[in-house]
N, C-alpha and C positions, 0 to 999 in steps of 0.2 A: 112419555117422559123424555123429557131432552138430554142429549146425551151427556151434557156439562152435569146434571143431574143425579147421574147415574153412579153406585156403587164403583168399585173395579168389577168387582167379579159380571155385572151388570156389564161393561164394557166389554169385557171380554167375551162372553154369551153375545151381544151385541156381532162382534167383528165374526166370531162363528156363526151366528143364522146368517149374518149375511156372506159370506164365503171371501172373508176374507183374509179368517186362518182356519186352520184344521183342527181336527180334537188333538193333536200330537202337539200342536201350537199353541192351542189353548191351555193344555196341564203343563205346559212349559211355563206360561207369563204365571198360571196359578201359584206355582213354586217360589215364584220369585230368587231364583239361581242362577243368577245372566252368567258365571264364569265358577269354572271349577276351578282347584289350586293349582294344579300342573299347568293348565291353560295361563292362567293370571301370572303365573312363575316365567313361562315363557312367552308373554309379550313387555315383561317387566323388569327391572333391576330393584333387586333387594325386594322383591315385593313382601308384603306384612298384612294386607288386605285388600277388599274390595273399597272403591271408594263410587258411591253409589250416586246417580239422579235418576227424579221423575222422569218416565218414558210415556205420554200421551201421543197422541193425535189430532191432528189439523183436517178440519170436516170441508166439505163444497167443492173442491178443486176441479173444476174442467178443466184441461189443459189438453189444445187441438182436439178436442171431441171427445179426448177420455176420461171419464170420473176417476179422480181420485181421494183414498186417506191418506193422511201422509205421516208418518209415525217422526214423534220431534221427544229430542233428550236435551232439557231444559230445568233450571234450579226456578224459573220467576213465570209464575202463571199468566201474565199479560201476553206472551209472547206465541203461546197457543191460541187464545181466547183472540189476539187479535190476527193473525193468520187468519183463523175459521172466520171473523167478521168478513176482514177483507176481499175473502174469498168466495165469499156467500154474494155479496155486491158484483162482480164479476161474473158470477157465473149467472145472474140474472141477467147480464150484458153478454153472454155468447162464451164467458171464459176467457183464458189467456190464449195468445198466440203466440208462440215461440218457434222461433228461428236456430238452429245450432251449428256450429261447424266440424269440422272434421276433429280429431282427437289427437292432436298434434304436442308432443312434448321434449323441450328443449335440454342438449346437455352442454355441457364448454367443457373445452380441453385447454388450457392457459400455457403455452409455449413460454418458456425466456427468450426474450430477444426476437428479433422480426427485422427484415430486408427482403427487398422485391427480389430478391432468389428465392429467398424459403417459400414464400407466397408462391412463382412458380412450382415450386417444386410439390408443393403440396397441393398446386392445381393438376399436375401433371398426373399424380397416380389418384386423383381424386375416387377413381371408379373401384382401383384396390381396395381403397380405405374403407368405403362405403359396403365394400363384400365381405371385409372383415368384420366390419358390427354385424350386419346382418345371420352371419354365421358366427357369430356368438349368442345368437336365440332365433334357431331356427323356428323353434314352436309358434313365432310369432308372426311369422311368413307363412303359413300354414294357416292364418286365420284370419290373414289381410292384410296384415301390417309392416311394419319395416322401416327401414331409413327410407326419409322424402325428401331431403334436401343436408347438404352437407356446405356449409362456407369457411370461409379462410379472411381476418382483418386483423388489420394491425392497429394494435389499443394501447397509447402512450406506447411503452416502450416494448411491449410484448406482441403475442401473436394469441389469437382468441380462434380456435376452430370449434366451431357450429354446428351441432349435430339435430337434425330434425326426424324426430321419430313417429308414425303414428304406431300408439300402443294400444290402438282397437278400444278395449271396454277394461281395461288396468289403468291405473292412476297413471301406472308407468315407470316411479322413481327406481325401483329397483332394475328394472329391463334396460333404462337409458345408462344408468351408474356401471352395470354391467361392459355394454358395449363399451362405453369409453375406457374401461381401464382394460379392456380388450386391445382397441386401438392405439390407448397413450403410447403406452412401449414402443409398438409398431411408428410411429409417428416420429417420436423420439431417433427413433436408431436411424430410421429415415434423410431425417432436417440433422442430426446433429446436433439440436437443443434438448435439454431438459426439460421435463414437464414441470410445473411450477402446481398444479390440480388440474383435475378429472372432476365433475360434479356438475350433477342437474342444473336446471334452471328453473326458480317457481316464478316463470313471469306468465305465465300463461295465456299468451297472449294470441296464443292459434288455437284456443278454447273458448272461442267467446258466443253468447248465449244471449240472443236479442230475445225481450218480454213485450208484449204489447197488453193490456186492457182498455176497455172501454167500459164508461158507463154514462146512460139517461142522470141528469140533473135530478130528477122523484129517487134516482135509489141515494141521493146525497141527504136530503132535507132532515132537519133536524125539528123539536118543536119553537126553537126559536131564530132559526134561518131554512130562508128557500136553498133547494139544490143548488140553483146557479149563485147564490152568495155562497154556499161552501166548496164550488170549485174555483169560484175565483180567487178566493182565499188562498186555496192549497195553490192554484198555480200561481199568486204572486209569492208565498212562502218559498216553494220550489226556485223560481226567479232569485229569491232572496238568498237561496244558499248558495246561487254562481258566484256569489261576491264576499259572502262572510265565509271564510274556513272554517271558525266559530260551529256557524250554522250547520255545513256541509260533514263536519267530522260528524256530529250527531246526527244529522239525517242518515248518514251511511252507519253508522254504530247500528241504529234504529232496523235496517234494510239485515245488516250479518246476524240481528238476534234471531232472525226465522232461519238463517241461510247455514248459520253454525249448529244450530239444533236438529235441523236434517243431517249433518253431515257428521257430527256425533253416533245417532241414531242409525247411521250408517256405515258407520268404521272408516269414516273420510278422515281427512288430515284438514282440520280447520285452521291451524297453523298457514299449513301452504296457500290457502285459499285466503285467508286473511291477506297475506303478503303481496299474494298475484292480484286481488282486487284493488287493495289501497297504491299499489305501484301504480296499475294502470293508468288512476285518474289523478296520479301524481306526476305525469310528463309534460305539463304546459302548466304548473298551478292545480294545486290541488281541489278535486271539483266532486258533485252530487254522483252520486251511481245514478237516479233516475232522474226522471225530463218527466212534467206535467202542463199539459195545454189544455185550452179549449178549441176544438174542431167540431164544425158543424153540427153543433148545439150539446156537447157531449164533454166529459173529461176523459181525455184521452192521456194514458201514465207509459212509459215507456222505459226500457231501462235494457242498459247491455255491459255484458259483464263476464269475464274470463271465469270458469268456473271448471276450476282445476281435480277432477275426481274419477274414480273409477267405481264398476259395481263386480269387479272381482279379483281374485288373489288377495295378498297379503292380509291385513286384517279384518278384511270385508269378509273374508272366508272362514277365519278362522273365528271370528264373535258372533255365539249363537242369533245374540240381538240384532246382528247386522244384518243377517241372513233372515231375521224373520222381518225387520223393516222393509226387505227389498221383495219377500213375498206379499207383504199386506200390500203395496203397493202395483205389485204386479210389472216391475219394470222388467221390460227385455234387455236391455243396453246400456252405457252409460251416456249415451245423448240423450233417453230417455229418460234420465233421473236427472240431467244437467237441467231439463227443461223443466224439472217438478221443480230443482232448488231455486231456479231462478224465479217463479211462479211465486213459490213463498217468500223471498223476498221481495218484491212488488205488491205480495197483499200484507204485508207488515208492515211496507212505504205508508200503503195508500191512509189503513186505519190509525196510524202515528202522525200521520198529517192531517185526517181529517181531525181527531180527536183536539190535539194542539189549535188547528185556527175554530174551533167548537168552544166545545165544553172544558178544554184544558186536560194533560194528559192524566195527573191525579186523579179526577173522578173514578176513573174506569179502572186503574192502576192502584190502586190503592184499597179498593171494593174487593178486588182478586188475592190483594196482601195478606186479606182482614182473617185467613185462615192459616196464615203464617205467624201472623203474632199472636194468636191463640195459642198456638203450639209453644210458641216461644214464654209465654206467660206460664205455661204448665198445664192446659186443658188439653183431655183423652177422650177419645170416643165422641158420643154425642154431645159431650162439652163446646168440641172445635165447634161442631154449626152453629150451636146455640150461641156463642159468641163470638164466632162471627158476624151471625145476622146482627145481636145488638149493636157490633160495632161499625156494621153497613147502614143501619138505623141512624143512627147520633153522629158518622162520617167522623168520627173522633178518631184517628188511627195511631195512637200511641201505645205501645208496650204499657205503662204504665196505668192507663186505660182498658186495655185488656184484664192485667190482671187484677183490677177493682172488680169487673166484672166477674172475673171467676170465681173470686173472694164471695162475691154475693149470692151468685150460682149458688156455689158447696153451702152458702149459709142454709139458702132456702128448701 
């Protein structure tokens, strides 16, 4: 049985034979209790309940030689289902290859006012400054990390000091926001100026996370195009979104529906990640998160991308969910999971473009719906398959269509 096939509890029994939770893991997902009320209370204001989504799984993934599942928190079943395609394609081709870089996360210190004396002056004790973050989170020195670079520039009329942290395997925002208002005062009483703000930066631009895939033109083909007519396709479409923004905002939309669903499922801040992504390919004209060519007989997809996350402390820690995502997956690090999210977005590119210059993206989108407007019509239980399948039958996807069908259902 395939796994799209498969009950929950099926699923679950699934990810135990194969060890990729425990029986402690498994009567957890059975429960379905992702947050107790103390918990929910304290990552929340006012809170009044849980506000729940689907938690599945993204099947195939090699990434640099490791298999993986990758547990995705998502409301629209295409965005699983086309992950697992994507991904399945690729790892007939050798998998992804990913590139990551250090873990580097930015804060600003905004001065009033700037003259090449403060500038000296704030080069001069540069080595102070830098000892005082540092010793505002020793713990962090202790496991490799620390301020890596510290600048000083004058911006319009103020003065911007630049705080460069790596914060190891933490997202970070709390350990950089620390430091600096560690520092401001110290700074302040220094220079003579007032701080104007203290506060991170989600550019995340010393995060960045290079993808590669390949694949043979046979794992493209459709039954009414050869492989090399549907990479040529995708790479002129690709080509096509260097120049429409139009184009470009939905191709990259297309690329964050995999990247934000990991990162949910992870107790990431998709927020920050939004921002740091769309910023980056917003400094020259706004442009594609990924690049598709043909090389040496092949579709070659690429894509690089700031990918702004941690795999512990704050609410990675504290969300059982989070914590049992990052065991099904087995990640050690947070370059480790940078290279799984950026993996899922590039097999979300690849199956959202092939499907578009194909068969068009409703086909396949709308077959995965057909269980949602079931439900929406009022069918329980074996109701939903049952019409669903008629309504994957007849391809008729309208709510009102549905519930003719249920109507007829209960008659019969």
């Amino acid at each position: 049985m395939k796994i799209y096939e498969m009950s929950n509890q099926q699923r679950i029994d699934y990810l135990l034979e194969h060890d990729f939770i425990d029986q402690g893991q498994a009567d957890f997902l059975a429960k379905k209790q992702p947050l107790s009320e103390d918990l929910a209370n304290s990552l929340s204001e006012n809170q009044i309940g849980i506000f729940g989504l689907p938690y599945g799984f993204a099947t195939d993934f090699l990434i640099n030689g490791k298999d993986y599942l990758v547990p995705m928190a998502i409301e629209e079943p295409s965005v699983i289902a086309a992950a697992s395609n994507g991904a399945k394609r690729v790892k007939a081709n050798g998998g992804f290859k990913v590139i990551t870089s250090p873990h580097i996360m930015y804060g600003q210190i905004v001065l009033e006012g700037s003259s090449p004396e403060l500038l000296a002056k704030l080069e001069k004790n540069k080595a102070t400054i830098i000892e005082s973050a540092n010793q505002a989170r020793q713990s962090l020195l202790k496991r490799g990390g620390g301020v890596v670079s510290l600048t000083f520039e004058k911006i319009g009329d103020d003065t911007e000091v630049l705080l460069g942290v790596n914060t190891v395997d933490a997202m970070g925002a709390n350990i950089v926001n620390s430091m600096l208002e560690t520092i401001a005062p110290q700074i302040s009483e220094l220079t003579g100026n007032d701080v104007l703000c203290a506060i991170l930066s989600n550019s995340g631009k010393s995060q960045l996370v290079k993808v590669e895939a390949r694949m043979k033109f046979s794992d493209l083909q459709t039954k009414q195009m050869t492989g090399q007519e549907v990479a040529q396709r995708i790479v002129r479409l690709s080509d096509f979104s260097k120049h429409s923004v139009m184009r470009a905002i939905t191709h990259n939309k297309g690329i964050m529906n995999g990247i934000d669903a990991v990162l949910l499922a992870t107790g990431n801040d998709f927020r920050a990640e939004e921002a740091a992504a769309h910023s980056f390919y917003s400094q020259k004209g706004y442009q594609p998160f990924s690049n598709w060519q043909i090389k040496d007989d092949q579709l070659v997809g690429t894509l690089e991308l700031p990918i702004e996350i941690g795999s512990v402390g704050g609410a990675i820690k504290a969300l059982p969910m989070a914590q049992l995502s990052l065991a099904i997956m087995k990640i050690d690090n947070s370059q480790e999971l940078q290279a799984v999210i950026g993996s899922v977005g590039l097999a979300n590119n690849l199956s959202a473009l092939r499907a578009l210059v194909t068969t068009g993206i409703q086909a396949g989108h709308m077959s995965l719906q057909s269980k949602s407007l079931a439900v929406s019509a009022g069918a329980q239980g074996d109701e939903i398959t049952e019409i669903s399948k008629q309504l994957n039958q007849i391809k008729e996807y309208t709510l009102e269509k549905a519930s003719e069908l249920l109507e007829k259902l209960r008659k019969q």
